[in-house]
C-alpha positions as CSV (number, residue, x, y, z in Angstrom):
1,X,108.8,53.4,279.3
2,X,109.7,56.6,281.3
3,X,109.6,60.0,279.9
4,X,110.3,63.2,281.8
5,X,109.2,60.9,285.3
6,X,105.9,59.5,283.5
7,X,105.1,56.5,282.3
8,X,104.2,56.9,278.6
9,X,105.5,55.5,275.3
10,X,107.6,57.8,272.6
11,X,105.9,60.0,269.6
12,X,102.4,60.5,269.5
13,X,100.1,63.9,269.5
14,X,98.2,66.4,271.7
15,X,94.9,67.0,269.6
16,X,92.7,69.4,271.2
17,X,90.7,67.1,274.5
18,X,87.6,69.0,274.3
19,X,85.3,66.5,276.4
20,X,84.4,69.6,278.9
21,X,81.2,70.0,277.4
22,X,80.4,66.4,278.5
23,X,82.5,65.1,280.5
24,X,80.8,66.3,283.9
25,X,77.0,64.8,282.5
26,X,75.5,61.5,283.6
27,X,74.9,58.8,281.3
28,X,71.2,59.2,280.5
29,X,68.2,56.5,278.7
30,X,67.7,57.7,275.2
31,X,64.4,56.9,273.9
32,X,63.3,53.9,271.4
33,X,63.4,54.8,267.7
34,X,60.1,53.6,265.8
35,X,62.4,51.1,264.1
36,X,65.4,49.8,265.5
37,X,67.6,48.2,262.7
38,X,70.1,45.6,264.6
39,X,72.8,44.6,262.3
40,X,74.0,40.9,262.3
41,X,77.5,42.0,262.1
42,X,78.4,44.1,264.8
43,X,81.6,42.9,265.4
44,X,84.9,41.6,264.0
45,X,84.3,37.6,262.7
46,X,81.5,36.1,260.9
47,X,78.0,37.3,261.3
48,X,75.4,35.8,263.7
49,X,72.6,34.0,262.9
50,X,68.9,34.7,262.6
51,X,67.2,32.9,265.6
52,X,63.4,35.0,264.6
53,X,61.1,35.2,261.6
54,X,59.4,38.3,259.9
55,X,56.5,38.9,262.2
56,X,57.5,37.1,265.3
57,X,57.4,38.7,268.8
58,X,60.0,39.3,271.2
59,X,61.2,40.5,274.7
60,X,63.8,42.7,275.3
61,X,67.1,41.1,275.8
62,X,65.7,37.9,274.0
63,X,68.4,36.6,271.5
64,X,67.7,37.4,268.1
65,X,70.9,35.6,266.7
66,X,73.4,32.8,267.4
67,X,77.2,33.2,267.3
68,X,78.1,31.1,264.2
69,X,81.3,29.7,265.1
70,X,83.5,30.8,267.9
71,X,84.7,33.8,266.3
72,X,81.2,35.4,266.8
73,X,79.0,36.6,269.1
74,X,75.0,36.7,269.6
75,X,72.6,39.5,269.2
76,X,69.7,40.2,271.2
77,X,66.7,42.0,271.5
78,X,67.0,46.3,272.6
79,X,63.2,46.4,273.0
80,X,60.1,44.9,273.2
81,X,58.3,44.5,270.0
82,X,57.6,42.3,266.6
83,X,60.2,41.8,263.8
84,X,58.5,43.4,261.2
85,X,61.3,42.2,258.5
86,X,64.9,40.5,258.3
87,X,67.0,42.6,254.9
88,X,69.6,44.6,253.8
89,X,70.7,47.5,255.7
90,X,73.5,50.1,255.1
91,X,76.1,50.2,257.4
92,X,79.1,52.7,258.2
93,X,81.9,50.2,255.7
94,X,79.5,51.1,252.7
95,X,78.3,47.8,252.6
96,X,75.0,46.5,252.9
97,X,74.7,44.2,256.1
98,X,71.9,41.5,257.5
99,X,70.0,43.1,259.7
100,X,66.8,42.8,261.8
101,X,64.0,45.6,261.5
102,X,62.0,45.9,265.3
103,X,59.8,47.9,265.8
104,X,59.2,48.2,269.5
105,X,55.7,48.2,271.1
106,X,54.7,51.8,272.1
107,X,52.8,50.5,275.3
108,X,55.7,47.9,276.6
109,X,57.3,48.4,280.1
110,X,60.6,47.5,278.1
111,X,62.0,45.0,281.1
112,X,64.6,43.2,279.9
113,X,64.9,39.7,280.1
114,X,66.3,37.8,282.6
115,X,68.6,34.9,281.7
116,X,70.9,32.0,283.1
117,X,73.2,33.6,285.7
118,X,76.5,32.9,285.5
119,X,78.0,32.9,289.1
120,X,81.4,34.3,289.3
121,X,82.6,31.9,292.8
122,X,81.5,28.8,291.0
123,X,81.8,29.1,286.9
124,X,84.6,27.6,285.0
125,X,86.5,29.6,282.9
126,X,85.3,28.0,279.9
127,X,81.7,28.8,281.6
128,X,82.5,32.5,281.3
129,X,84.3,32.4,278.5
130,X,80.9,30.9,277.0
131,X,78.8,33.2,278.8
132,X,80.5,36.2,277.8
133,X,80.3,35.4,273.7
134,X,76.2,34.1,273.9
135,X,76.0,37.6,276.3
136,X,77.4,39.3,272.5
137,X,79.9,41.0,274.2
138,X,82.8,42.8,272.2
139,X,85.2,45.2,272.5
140,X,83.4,48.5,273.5
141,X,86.3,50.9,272.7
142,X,85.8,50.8,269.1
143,X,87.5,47.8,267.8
144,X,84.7,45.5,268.4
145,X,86.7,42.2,268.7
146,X,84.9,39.9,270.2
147,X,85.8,39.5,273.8
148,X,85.3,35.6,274.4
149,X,88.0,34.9,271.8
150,X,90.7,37.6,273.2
151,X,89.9,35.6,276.8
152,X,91.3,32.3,275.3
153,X,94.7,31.9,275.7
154,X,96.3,29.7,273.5
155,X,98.3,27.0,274.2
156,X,101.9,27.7,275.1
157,X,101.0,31.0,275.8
158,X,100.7,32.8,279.0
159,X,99.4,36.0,280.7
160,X,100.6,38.0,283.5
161,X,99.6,41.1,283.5
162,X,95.3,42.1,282.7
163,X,95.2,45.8,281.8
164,X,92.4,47.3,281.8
165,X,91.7,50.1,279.3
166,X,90.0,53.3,280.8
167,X,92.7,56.2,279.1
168,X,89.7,57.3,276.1
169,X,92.4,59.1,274.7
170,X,89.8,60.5,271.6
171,X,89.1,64.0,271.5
172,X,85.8,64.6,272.4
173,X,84.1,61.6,273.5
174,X,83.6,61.0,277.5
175,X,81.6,57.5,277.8
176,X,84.7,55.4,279.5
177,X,85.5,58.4,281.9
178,X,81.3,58.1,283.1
179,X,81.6,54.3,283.4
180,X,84.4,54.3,285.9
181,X,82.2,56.9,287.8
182,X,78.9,55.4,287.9
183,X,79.5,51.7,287.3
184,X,82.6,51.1,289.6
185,X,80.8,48.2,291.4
186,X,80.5,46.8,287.9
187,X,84.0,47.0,286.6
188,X,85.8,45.5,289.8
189,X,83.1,42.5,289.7
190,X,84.2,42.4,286.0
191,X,87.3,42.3,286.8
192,X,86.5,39.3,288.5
193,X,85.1,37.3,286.5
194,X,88.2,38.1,283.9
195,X,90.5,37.0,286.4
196,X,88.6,33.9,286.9
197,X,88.5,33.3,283.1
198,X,92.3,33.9,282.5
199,X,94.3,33.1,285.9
200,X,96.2,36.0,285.6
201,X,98.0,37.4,288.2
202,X,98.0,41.3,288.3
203,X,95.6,44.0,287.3
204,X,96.0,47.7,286.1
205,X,93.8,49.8,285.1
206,X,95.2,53.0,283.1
207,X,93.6,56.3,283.8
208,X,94.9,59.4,281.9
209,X,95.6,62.3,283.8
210,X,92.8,64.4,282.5
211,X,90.4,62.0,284.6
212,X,91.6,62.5,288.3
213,X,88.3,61.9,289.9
214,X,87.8,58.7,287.8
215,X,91.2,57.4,289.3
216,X,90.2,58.8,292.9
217,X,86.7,56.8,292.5
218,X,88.2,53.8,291.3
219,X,91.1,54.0,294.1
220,X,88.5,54.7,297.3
221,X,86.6,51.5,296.3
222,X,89.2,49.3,295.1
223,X,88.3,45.7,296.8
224,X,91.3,44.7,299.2
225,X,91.1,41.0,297.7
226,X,91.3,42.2,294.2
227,X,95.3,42.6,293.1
228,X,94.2,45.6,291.0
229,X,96.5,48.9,290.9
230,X,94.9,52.4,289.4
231,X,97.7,54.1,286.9
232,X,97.6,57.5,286.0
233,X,99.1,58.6,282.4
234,X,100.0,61.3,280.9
235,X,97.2,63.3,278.5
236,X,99.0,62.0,275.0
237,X,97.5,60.6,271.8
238,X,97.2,57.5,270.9
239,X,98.1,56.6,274.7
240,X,94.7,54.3,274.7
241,X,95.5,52.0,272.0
242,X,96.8,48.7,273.3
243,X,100.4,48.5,272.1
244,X,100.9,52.2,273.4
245,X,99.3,51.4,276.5
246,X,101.6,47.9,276.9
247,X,104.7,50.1,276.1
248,X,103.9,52.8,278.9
249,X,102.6,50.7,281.7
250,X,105.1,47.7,281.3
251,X,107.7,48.8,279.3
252,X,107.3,46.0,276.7
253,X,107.2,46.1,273.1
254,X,104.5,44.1,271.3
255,X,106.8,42.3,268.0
256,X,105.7,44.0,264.3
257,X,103.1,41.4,263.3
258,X,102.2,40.2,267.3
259,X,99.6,40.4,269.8
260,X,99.7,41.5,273.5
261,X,99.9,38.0,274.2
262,X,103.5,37.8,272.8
263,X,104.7,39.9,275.7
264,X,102.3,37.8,278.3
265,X,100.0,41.3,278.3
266,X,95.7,41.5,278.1
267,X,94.1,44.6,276.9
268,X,90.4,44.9,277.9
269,X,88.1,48.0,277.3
270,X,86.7,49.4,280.9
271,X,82.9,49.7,279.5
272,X,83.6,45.9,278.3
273,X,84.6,45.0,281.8
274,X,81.8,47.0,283.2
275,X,79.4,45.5,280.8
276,X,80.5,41.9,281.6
277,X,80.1,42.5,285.5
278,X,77.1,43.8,284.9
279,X,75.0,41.5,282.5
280,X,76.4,37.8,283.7
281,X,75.1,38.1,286.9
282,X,71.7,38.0,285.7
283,X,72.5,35.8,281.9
284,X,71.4,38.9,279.9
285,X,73.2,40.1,276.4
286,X,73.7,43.8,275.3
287,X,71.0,45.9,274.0
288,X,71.9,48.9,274.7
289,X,76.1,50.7,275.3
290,X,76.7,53.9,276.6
291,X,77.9,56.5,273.8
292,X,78.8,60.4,273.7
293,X,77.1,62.3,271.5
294,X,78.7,66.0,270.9
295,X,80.2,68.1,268.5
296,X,80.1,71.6,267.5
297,X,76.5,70.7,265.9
298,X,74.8,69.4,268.5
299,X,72.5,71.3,270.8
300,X,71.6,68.8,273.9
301,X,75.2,67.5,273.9
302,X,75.9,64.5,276.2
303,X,76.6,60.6,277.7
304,X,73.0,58.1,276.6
305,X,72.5,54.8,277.0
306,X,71.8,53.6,273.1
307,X,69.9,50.9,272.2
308,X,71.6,48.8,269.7
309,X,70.1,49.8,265.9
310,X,69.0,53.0,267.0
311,X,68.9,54.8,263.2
312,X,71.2,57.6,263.6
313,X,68.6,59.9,261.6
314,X,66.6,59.3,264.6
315,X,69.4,60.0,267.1
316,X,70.5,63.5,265.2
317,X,67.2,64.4,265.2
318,X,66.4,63.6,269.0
319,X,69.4,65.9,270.1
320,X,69.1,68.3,267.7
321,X,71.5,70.1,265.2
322,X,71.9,73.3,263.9
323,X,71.2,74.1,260.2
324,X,75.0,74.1,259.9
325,X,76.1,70.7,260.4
326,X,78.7,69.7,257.9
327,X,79.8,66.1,258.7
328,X,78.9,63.4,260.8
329,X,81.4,60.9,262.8
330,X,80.8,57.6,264.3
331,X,83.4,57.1,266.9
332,X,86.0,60.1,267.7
333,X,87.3,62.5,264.9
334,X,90.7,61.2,265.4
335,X,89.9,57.4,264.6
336,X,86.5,57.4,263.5
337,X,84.3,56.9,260.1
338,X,82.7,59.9,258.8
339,X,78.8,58.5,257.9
340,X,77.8,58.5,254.2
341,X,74.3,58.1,255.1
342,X,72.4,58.7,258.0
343,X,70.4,55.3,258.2
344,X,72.9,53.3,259.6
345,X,72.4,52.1,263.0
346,X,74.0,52.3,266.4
347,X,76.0,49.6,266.6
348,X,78.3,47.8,269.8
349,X,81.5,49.3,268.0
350,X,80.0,52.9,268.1
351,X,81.7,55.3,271.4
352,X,80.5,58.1,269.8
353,X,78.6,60.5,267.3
354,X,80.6,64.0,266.9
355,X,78.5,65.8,264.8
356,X,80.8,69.4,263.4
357,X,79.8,72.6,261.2
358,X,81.7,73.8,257.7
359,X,83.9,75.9,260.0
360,X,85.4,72.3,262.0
361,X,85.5,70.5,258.2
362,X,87.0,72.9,256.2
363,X,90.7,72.0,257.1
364,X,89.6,68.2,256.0
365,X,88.3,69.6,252.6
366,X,91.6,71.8,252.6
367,X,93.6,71.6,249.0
368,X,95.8,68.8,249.1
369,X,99.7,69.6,248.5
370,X,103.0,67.6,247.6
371,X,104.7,66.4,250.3
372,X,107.4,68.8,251.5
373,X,109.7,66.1,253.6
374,X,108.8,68.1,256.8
375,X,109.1,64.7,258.6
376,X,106.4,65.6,261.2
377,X,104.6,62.5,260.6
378,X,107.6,60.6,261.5
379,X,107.6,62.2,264.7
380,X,104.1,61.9,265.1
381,X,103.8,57.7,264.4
382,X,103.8,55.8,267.5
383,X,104.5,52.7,265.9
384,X,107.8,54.3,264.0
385,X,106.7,53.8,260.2
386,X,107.6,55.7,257.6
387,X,104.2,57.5,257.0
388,X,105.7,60.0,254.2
389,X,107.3,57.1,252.1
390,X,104.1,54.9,252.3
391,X,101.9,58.2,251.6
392,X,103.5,57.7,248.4
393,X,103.3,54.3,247.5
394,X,100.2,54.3,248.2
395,X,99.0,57.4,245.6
396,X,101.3,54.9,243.1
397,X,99.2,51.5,244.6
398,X,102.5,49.5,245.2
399,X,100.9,48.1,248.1
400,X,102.6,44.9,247.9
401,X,106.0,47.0,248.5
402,X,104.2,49.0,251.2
403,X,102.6,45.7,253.3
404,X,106.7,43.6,252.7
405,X,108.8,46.5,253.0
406,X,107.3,49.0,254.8
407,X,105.4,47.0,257.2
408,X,101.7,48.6,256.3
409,X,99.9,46.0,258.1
410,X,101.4,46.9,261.5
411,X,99.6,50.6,261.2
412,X,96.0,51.1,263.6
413,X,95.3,53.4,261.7
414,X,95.2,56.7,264.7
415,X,95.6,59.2,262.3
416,X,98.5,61.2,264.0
417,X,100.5,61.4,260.9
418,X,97.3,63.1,258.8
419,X,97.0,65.2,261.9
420,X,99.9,66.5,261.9
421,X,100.4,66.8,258.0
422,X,101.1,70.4,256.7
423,X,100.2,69.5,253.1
424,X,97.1,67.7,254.4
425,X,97.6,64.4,252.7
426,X,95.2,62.1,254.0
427,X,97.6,59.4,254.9
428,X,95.5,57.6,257.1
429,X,92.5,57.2,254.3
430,X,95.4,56.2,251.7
431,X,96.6,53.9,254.0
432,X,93.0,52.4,255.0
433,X,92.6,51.5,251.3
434,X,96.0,50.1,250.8
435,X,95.2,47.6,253.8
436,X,91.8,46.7,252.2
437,X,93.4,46.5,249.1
438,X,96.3,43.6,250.5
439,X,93.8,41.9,252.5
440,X,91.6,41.1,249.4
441,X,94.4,40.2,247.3
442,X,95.3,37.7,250.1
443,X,91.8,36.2,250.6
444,X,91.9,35.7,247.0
445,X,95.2,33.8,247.0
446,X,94.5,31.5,250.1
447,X,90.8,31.1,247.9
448,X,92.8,30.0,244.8
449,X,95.0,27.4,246.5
């Protein structure tokens, strides 16, 4: 779709970008916490299962967990060390999740393990499509869907058209702009080896405008074999999330209830690209992702490379904060889950930590008022709900009417319309619960019969 000569899609918002603070800084090592608490579940799908016992030794990038079942992924090893138990752990849902407690060895030269290469000229695609899930790799921009199963195409389906996701359309966080700087070599040989798993026959990669030198890099080293174009988008909100991104680039319309593979369309993360051209060369899995960590209340503000189960206690502390910090986010402020507790671990779904003061929070902790019909959050929904009349079936719980009527289940849940909400109803939160709340009922349903 064309707007005004660009290539975008229609509604959305302009938050404040604020990623000058980090932005221009180079993804740096963080150092290992004493305990590094690596969840089972770190993605979308069943959890993986335990290959270690209490008190074993292990090398980083050994696998620690199996995928169990094709819709999940492995788990391996972000140091060096000796399980010292397998429990409970709290995670950012509120739940209590599986998890492995390693505590790295202080003297290790923290190598990681090599693996079985997969080579790119002479795999299969079922060989990558099986390398990628034992390599645990999942969707990097947030979603954490497990890669593998996305690269399956169904039969009587077809693709034509890979995009590859570089816009990082959050306020704040910086991570996907640093990849495509520093780990272009990576990408395009990702790139590769998606093309090889899905036989598709074109390649964009979408760049907002606000990352011209990303675009420039990728463009002075794009591979003359590779039939990969560089798009540049206009600075818009939620430009990065797949249907947007679908709409603006091909001018296609992903059906209420579908999936980019109903308009012949692949959406893939550019750290996840990056991440599989860079580990199944050499057969390893992920043990550590590349995250922002900024905010108001954060002194040394910047790009790290994360182990996995890093506790974000031990994060916080290592990057300081001042006395004032109010509230917590995993992921951008926009889309992101504000932590409850600060044990929970670093996880392959985590972009970001944007840490802010009472002065940032106080418009979330704003009185709530009744909806005045202003109809901003209409304008604002990408997806053209009705974000006002579900507001309020969701305060009444008629989320039967709201999933049949109102189509609930289509929302991603950006956070546009509470963005943009005078009365500061938080729609978004309403609406998280109301999906939670249809989801159960129909688990318990398809349990009954």
């Amino acid at each position: 779709m064309r707007l005004m000569g660009w290539k975008t899609f229609r509604h959305g918002v302009h938050p404040p970008e604020l990623k000058d603070e980090t932005s221009g800084l180079p993804i740096r090592q963080f150092p290992f916490a004493p305990v590094l608490i690596v969840p089972l579940s770190q993605h979308l799908g069943k959890p993986a299962l335990p290959l270690v016992q209490e008190g074993q030794e292990v090398l980083r990038g050994q696998r620690l967990a199996k995928a169990d079942g094709f819709f999940s992924v492995s788990m391996h090893a972000p140091a060096s060390g000796v399980v010292r138990r397998i429990g409970l752990a709290p995670s950012i849902s509120g739940r209590m999740t599986t998890a492995v407690f390693l505590e790295p060895f202080p003297g290790s030269t923290q190598e990681v393990l090599e693996g079985t290469p997969c080579p790119v000229d002479t795999a299969t695609p079922d060989e990558i499509i099986a390398a990628i899930q034992d390599a645990g790799v999942v969707g990097l921009g947030g979603a954490a869907f497990p890669t593998h199963v996305k690269l399956k195409i169904p039969e009587g389906k077809s693709v034509d058209t890979l995009i590859i996701n570089g816009v990082e359309c959050e306020p704040y966080l910086t991570t996907d702009h640093r990849v495509m700087l520093e780990q272009r070599e990576d990408i395009y040989l990702g790139i590769r080896y998606l093309l090889k798993a899905t036989s598709v026959e074109r390649v964009i990669i979408g760049v907002e405008a606000n990352k011209p030198d990303a675009a420039r890099h990728l463009r002075e080293g794009l591979p003359t074999d590779l039939p990969v174009t560089v798009s540049v988008l206009p600075v818009k909100y939620p430009q990065g999330a797949e249907k947007m991104l679908i709409s603006a680039l091909l001018g296609r319309e992903v059906p209420s209830g579908g999936l980019p593979l109903d308009v012949h369309a692949l959406c893939v993360n550019v750290a996840t690209t990056a991440e599989i051209g860079r580990l199944l060369p050499h057969g390893r899995g992920i043990q550590e992702r590349a995250i922002t960590i900024t905010g108001p209340a954060v002194r040394e503000k910047g790009n790290y490379r994360i182990p996995m189960g890093t506790p974000l206690r031990f994060l916080l502390e290592q990057v300081g904060v001042t006395d004032e910090v109010h509230r917590v986010f995993l992921g951008g402020p926009m889309m992101g889950h504000a932590a409850s507790n600060l044990d929970i671990s670093i996880t392959k779904g985590t972009s970001g930590v944007v840490a802010f003061t009472g002065v940032e929070s106080d418009r979330t902790h704003d009185r709530e008022y009744p909806c005045i019909r202003c109809g901003y959050c209409l304008d604002a929904c990408p997806l053209f709900l009705d974000p006002c009349k579900l507001g309020a079936l969701a305060r009444n719980e008629e989320h039967a009417v709201m999933a049949e009527e109102f189509h609930l289940m289509d929302c991603f849940e950006c956070g546009a319309c509470s963005f943009v909400c005078p009365s500061h109803i938080p729609l978004v939160q309403r609406f998280r619960v109301a999906k939670g709340a249809v989801r159960k009922k129909a688990a318990l349903e398809k349990a009954a019969s």
